[in-house]
C-alpha positions in Angstrom: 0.0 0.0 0.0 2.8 2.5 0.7 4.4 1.8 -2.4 1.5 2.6 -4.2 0.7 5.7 -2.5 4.8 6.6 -3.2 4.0 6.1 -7.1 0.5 8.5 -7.1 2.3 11.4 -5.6 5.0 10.8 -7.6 3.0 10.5 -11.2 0.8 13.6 -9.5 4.1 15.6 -8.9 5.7 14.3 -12.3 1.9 15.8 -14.2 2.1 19.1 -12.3 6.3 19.6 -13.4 4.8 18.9 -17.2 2.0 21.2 -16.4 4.0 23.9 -15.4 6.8 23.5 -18.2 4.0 23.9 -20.3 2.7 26.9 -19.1 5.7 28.3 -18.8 6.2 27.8 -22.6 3.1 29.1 -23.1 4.0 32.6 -20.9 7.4 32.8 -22.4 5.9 32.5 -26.0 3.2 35.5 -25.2 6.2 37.5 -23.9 8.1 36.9 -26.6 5.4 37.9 -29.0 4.7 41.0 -26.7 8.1 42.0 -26.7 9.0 41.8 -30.8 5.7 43.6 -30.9 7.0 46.4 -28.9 10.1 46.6 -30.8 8.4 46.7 -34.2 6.2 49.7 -33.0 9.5 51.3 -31.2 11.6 53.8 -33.5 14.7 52.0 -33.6 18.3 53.7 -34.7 21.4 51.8 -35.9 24.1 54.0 -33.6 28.0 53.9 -33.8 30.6 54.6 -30.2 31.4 58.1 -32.0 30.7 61.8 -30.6 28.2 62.3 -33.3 25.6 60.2 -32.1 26.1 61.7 -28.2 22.6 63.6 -29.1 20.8 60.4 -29.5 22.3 58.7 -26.3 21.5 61.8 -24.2 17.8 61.7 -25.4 17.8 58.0 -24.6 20.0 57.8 -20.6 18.4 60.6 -19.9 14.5 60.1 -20.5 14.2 63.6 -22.4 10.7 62.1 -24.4 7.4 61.5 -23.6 7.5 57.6 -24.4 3.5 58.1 -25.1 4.8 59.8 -28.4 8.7 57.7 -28.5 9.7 54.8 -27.6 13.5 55.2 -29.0 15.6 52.2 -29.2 19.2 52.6 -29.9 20.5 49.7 -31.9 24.5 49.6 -31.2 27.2 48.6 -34.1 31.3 49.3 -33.9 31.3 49.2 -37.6 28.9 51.7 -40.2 28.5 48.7 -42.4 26.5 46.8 -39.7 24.0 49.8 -38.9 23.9 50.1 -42.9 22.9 46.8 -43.1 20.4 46.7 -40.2 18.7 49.7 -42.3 18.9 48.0 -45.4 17.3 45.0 -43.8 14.5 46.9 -42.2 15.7 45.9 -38.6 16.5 50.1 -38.0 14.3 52.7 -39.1 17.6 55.2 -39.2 20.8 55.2 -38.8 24.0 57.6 -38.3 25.9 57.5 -41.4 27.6 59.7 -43.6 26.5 60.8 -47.1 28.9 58.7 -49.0 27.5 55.5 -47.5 24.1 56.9 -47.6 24.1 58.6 -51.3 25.5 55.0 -52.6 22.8 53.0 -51.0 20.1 54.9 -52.5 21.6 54.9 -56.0 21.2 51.0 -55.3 17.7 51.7 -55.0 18.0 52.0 -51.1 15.0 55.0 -50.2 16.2 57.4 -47.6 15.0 60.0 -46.6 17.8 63.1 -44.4 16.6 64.2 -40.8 19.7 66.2 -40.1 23.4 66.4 -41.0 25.6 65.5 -38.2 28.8 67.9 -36.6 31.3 64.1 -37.7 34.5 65.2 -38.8 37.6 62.8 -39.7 41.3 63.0 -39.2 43.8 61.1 -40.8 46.3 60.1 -38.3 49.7 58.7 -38.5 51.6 56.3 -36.2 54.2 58.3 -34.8 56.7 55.4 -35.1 56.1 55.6 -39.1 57.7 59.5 -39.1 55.1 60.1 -41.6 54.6 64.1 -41.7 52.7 64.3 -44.4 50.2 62.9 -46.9 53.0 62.4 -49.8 54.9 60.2 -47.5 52.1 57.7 -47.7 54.1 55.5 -50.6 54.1 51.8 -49.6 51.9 52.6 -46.5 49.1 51.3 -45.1 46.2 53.3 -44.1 42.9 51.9 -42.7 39.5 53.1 -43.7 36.5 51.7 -44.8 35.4 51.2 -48.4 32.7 53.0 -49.9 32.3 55.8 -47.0 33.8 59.2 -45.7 37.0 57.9 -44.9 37.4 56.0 -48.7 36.4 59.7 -50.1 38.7 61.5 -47.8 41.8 59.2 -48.9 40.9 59.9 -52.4 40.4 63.3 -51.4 43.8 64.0 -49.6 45.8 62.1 -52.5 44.2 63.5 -55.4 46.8 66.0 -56.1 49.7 64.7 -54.2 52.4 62.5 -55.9 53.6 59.8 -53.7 56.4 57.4 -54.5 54.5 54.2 -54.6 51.3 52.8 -53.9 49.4 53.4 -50.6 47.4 50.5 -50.0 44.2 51.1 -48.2 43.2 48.4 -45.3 39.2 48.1 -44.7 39.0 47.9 -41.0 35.4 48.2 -40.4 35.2 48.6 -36.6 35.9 51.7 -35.1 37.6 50.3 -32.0 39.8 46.9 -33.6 40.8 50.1 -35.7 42.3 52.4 -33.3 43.7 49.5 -31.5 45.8 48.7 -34.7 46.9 52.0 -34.6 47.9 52.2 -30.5 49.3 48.6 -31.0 52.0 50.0 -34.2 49.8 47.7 -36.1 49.1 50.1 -39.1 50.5 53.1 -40.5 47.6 55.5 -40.5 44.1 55.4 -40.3 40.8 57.7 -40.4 39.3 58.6 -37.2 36.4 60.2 -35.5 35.9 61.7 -32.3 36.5 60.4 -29.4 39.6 57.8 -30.9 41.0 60.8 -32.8 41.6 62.1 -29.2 42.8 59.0 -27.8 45.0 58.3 -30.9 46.4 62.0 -30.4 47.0 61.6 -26.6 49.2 58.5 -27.5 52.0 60.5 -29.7 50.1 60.1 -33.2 50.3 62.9 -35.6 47.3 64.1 -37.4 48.3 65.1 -41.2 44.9 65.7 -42.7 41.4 67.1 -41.0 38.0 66.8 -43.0 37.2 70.2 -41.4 39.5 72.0 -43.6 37.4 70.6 -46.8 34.2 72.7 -45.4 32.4 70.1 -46.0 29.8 68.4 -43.3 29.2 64.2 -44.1 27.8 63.2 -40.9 24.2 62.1 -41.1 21.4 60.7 -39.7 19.1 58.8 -42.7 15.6 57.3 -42.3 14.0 54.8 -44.9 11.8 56.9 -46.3 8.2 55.2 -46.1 9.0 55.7 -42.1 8.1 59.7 -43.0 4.6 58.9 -44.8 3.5 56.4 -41.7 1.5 58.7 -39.3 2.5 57.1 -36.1 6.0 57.3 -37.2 5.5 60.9 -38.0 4.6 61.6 -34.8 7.5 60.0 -33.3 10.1 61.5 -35.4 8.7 64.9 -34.2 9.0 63.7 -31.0 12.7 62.7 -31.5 13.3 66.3 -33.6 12.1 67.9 -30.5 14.2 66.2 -28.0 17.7 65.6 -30.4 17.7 70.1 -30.7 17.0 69.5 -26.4 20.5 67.8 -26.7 22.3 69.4 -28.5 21.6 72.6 -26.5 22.3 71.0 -23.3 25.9 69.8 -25.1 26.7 73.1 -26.1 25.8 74.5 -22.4 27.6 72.4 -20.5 29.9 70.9 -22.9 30.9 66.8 -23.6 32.2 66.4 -20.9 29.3 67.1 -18.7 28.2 63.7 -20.2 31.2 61.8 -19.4 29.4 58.5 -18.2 27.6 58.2 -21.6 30.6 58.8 -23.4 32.6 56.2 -21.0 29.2 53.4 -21.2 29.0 53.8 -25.3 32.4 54.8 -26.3 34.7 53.5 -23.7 37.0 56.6 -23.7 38.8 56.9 -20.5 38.9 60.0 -18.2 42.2 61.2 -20.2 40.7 60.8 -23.7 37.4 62.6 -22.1 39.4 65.3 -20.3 41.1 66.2 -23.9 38.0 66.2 -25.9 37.9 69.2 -28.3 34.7 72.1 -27.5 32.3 70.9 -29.9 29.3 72.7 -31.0 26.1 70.3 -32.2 23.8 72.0 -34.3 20.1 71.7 -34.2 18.3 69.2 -36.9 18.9 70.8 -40.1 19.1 68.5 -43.4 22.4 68.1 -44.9 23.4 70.9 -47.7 23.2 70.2 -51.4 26.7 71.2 -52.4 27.9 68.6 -49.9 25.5 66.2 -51.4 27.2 67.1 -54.8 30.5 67.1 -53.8 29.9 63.1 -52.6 28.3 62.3 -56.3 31.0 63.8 -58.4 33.6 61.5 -56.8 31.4 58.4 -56.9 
């Protein structure tokens, strides 16, 4: 008789296990669903660990919208080709880019539509054990970039008119951070940064020989796909985001980047040195991109 009894509880306690396995596959496939449903009504942007996209984490860390209106999701890539792709692929609804990825994409049929041009700039800087000085002492060198972007126009740019004596062999090293790396570990010969690893390249003994500022051109962007500007919810959200980015970039330029130094150390992972050296940057409120620089990108394409 006890051995029976020993067998019901068990069978009862082995029915209620299975019951409750069950249900918990039940629960966790209703949160599931709940959650990619959230996401797919959330405005989601493909973001790189660069100073240009400091408006967009300061809206986000610090709670500026009314989630009623925005729920902004911030979809982080060390490499533009990833956030390209994610908006290519219709995971993003934007992304920060510059105009030479973006302007390329849409002659491959890609529709995009410009929010705002951003305040990105690039250097080209040399590793101080190369002794290069300056950009006609590139010959047999190799300089990192990315193909098919800013820093791919900018070497073509800076070499245009310059006469080396050999080849310079460009190196694509898609993410941002393996790429600075290369350069603190004397494992290139010059590369194309953006703030903040132009300041921690420069802090390190590396010579800048070129600056994208003194081209007066601006190729930092943020691009949307462009059906997300004829949805009205989404309309109403990127208003919302509009509203809150110009918050941002006036609180920047009041208390400067370095008031934000714990978003800049979570999505960038500069160091108090690197922060502490950070040029006075001023962002600008949304304004789309100029055509002249949009024309200066196609005649080189």
């Amino acid at each position: 008789m006890k051995k029976i009894l020993l067998y019901i509880l068990a069978l009862f306690f082995a029915i209620s296990c299975g019951n409750s396995y069950e249900e918990q596959k039940r629960l966790s496939r209703a949160e599931r669903a709940r959650l990619q449903r959230e996401d797919s009504l959330a405005l989601k942007i493909a973001v790189m660990p660069t100073l240009d996209c400091l408006p967009l984490y300061i809206v986000k860390e610090h709670a500026l919208n009314d989630t009623s209106k925005l729920d902004l999701r911030l979809k982080y890539f060390t490499a533009q080709m990833d956030c390209d792709t994610a908006l290519v692929g219709r995971s993003v609804e934007g992304a920060v880019s510059d105009l030479v990825r973006t302007e390329r994409m849409k002659r491959e049929g890609v529709k995009l539509d410009y929010i705002t041009s951003t305040n990105a700039y690039w250097q080209l800087i040399t590793n101080y054990k190369a002794r290069i000085k300056k950009v006609d002492q590139l010959g047999d060198k190799m300089v990192a970039m990315t193909r098919y972007s800013a820093t791919d126009f900018l070497t073509d740019y800076v070499l245009e008119n310059v006469k080396t004596q050999s080849e310079v062999f460009r190196i694509q090293v898609n993410d941002v951070n393996i790429r600075l790396s290369m350069l603190l570990n004397n494992e290139m010969d010059a590369m194309w940064l953006t703030e903040p690893q132009t300041t921690t390249a420069r802090i390190n003994g590396n010579v800048v020989i070129a600056d994208s500022k003194n081209l007066k051109l601006s190729l930092g962007v943020l691009a949307v796909r462009s059906e997300v500007m004829k949805d009205k919810r989404r309309k109403v959200q990127m208003a919302e985001l509009v509203k809150t980015y110009n918050q941002a970039c006036d609180s920047i330029n009041k208390n400067g980047v370095k008031h934000y130094a714990d978003i800049i150390k979570k999505y960038m992972k500069a160091n108090d040195k690197t922060i502490s050296q950070l040029p006075k940057l001023k962002f600008v409120h949304v304004a789309a991109p100029k055509q002249a620089d949009v024309d200066a990108v196609n005649r080189k394409k």
